[in-house]
PAZAPA-4460 file (N, C-alpha, C; in steps of 0.05 Angstrom, whole numbers, plus 32768, in hexadecimal, padded with zeros to 4 digits):
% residues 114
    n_x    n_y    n_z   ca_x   ca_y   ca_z    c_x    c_y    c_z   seq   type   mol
   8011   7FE8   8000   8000   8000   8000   8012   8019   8000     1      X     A
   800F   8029   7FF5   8021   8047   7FEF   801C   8051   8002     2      X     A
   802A   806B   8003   8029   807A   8021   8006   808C   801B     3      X     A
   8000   809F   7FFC   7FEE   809D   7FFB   7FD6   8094   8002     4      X     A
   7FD5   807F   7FFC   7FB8   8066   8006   7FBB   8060   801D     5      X     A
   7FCF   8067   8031   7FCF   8059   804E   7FC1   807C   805F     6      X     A
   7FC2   808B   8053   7FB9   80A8   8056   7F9E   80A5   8058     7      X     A
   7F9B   80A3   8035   7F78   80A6   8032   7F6F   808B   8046     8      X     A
   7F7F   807A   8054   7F68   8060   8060   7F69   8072   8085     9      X     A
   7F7A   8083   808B   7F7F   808D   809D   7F6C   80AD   809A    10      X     A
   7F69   80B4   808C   7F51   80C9   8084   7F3B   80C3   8091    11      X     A
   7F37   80A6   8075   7F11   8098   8075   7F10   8096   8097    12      X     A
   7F21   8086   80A4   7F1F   8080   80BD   7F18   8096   80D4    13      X     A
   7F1F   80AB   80CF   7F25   80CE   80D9   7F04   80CB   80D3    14      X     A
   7EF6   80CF   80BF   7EE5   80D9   80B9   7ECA   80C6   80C9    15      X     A
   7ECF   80AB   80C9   7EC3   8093   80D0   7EBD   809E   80F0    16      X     A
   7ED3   809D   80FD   7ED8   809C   811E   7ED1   80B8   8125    17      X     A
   7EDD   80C5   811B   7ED4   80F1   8121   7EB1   80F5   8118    18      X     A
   7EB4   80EE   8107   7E9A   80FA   80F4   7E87   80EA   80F6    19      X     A
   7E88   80D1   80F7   7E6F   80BB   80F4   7E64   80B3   80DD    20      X     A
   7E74   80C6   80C5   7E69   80B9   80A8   7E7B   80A9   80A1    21      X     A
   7E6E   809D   808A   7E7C   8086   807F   7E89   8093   805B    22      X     A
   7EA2   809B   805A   7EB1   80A6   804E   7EA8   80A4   802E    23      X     A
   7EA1   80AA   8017   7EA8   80AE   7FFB   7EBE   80A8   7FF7    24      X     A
   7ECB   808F   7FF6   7EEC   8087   7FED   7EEB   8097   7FD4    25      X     A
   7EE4   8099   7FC1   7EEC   809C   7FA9   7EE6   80BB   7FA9    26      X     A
   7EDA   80CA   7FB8   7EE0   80EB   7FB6   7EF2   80E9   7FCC    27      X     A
   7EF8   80E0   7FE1   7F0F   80EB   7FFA   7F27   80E5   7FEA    28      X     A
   7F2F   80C4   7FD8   7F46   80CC   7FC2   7F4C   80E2   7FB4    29      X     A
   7F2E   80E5   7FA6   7F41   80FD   7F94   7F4A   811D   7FA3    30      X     A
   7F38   811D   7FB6   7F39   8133   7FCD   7F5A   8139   7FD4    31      X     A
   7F61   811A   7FE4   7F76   8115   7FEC   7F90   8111   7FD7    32      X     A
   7F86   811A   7FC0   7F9F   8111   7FA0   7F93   812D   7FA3    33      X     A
   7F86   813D   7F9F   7F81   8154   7FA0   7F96   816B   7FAD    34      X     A
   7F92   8165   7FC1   7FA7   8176   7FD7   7FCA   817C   7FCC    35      X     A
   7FD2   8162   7FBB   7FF1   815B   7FB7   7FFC   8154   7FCD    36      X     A
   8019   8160   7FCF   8024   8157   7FDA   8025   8163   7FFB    37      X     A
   8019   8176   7FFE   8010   8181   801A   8008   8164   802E    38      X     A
   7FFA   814E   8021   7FEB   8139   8034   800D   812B   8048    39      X     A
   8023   8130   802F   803C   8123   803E   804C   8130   805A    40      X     A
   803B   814D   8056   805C   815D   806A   8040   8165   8086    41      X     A
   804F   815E   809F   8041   8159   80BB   802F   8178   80BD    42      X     A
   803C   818B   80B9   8031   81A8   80BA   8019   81A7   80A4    43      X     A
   8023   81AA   808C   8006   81B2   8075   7FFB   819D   8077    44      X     A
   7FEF   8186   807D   7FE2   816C   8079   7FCD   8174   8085    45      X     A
   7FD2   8184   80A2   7FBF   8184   80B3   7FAD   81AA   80AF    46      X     A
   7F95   81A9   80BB   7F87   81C9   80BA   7F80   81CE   80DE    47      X     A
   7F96   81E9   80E0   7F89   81F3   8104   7F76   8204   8102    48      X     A
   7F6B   81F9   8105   7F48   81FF   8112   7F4F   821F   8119    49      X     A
   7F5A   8224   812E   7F5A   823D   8136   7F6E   824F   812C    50      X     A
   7F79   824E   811D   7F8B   825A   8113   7F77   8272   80EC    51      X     A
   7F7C   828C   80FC   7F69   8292   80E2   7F76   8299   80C2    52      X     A
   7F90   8298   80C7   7F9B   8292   80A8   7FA0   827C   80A7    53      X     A
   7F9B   8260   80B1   7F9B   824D   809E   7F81   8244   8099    54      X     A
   7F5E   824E   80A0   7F4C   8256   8095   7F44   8265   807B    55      X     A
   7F52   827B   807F   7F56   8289   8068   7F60   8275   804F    56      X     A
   7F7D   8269   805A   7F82   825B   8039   7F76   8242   803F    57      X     A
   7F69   8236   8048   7F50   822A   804D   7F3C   822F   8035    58      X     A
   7F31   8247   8035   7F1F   825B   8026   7F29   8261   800E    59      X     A
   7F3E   8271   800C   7F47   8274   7FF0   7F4E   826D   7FE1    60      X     A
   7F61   824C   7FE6   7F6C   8240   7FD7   7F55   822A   7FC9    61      X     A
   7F48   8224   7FEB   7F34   8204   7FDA   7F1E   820F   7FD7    62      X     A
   7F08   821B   7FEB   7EF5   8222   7FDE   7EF1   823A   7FC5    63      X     A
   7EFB   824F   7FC6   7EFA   825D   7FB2   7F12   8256   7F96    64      X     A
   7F28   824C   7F97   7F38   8249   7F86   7F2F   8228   7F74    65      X     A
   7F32   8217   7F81   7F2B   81FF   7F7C   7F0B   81F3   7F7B    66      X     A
   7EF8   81FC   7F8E   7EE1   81F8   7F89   7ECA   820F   7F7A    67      X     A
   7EE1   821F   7F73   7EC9   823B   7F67   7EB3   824E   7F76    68      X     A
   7EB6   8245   7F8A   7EA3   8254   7F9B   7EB0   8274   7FA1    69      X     A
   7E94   8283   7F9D   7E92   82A2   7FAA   7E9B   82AA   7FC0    70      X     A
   7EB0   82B6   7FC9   7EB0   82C6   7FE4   7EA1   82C7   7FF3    71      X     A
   7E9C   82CD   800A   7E83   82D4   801A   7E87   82C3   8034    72      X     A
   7E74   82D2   8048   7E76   82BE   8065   7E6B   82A9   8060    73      X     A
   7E62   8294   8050   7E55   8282   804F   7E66   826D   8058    74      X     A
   7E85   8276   8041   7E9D   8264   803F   7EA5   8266   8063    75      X     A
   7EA8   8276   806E   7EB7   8276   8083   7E9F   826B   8097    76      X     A
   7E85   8269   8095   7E7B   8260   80A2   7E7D   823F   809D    77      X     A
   7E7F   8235   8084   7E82   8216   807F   7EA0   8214   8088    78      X     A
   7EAA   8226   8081   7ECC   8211   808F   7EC2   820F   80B2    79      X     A
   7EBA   8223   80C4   7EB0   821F   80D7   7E9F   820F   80E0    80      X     A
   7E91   8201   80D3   7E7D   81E8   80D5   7E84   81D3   80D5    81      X     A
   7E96   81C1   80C2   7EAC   81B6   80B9   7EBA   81B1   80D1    82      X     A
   7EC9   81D0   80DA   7EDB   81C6   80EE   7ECB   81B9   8103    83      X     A
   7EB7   81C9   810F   7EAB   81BB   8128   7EA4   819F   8127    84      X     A
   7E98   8196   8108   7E89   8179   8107   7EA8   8163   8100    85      X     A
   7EBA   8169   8105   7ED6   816E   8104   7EDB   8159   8122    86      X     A
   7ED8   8175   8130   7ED9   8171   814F   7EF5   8182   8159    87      X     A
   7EE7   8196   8169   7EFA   81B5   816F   7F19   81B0   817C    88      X     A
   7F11   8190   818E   7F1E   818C   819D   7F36   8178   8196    89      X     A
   7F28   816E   817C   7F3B   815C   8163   7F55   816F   8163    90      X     A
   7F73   8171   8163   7F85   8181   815A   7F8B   817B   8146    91      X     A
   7F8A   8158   813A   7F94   8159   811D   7F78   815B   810B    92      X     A
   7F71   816F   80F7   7F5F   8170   80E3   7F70   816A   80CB    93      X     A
   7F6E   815A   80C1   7F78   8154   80A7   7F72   8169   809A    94      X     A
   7F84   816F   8081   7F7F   8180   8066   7F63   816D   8059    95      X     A
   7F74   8154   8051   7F5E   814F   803A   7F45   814A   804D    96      X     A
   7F42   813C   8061   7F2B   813C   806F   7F17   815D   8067    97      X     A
   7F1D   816E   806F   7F16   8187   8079   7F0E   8190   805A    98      X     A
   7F22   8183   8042   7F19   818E   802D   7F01   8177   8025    99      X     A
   7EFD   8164   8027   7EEA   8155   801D   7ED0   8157   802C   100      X     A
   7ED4   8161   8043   7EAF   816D   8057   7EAF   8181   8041   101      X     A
   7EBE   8196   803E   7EB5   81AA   8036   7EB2   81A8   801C   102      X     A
   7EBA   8191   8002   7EA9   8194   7FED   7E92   8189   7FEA   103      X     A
   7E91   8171   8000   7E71   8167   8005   7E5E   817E   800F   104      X     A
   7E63   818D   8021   7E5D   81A0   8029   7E42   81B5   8019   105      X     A
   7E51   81B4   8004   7E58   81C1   7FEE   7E4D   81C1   7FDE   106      X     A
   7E47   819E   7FD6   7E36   8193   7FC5   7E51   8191   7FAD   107      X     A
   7E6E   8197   7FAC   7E79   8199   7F98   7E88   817C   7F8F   108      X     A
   7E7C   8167   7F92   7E8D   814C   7F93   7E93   8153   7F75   109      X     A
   7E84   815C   7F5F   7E84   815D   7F3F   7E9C   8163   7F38   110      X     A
   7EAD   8171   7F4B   7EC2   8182   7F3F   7EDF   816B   7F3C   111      X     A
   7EDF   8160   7F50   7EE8   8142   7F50   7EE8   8132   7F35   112      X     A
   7ECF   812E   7F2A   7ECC   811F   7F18   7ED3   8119   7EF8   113      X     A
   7EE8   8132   7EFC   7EF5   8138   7EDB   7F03   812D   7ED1   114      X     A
***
């Protein structure tokens, strides 16, 4: 198994045990092939909740750059939602985790599918 796929089974699991849903393998892949190479290095892999510039590129990079979405508090209200169903008290939030609530979120699984 690649270091990749031992990730995304360490994700699904994140998402299983934190969240209570039962994961979209095939959007949390491309989610998680999505991200690059950020999923490898201990710092960018993960999103701090409380930290408000790494919300921001939270916001700018995936929802508005990558998923097309408009500015507005909506976005900062769904990364905030996200985080909590997350769990506040979780310290590690995955990247791809955090990006795949928020394109379900979203309704944007389509964008994946190219």
């Amino acid at each position: 198994m690649s270091k990749r796929d031992e990730l995304i089974q360490k994700y699904a699991a994140d998402i299983k045990e934190k969240i209570g849903e039962t994961p979209d393998m095939d959007l949390l892949t491309k989610v998680t092939i999505g991200c690059g190479p950020s999923i490898y290095n201990k710092d960018a892999s993960t999103v701090s909740g409380g930290d408000q510039s790494e919300k921001d590129t939270v916001k700018n990079n995936f929802l508005i750059k990558k998923l097309g979405l408009a500015d507005g508090p909506k976005l900062t209200e769904a990364i905030d939602a996200v985080l909590e169903k997350y769990g506040k008290s979780n310290r590690s939030k995955y990247r791809a985790v955090v990006y795949y609530l928020l394109t379900k979120h979203f309704g944007k699984e389509s964008i994946y599918n190219k």
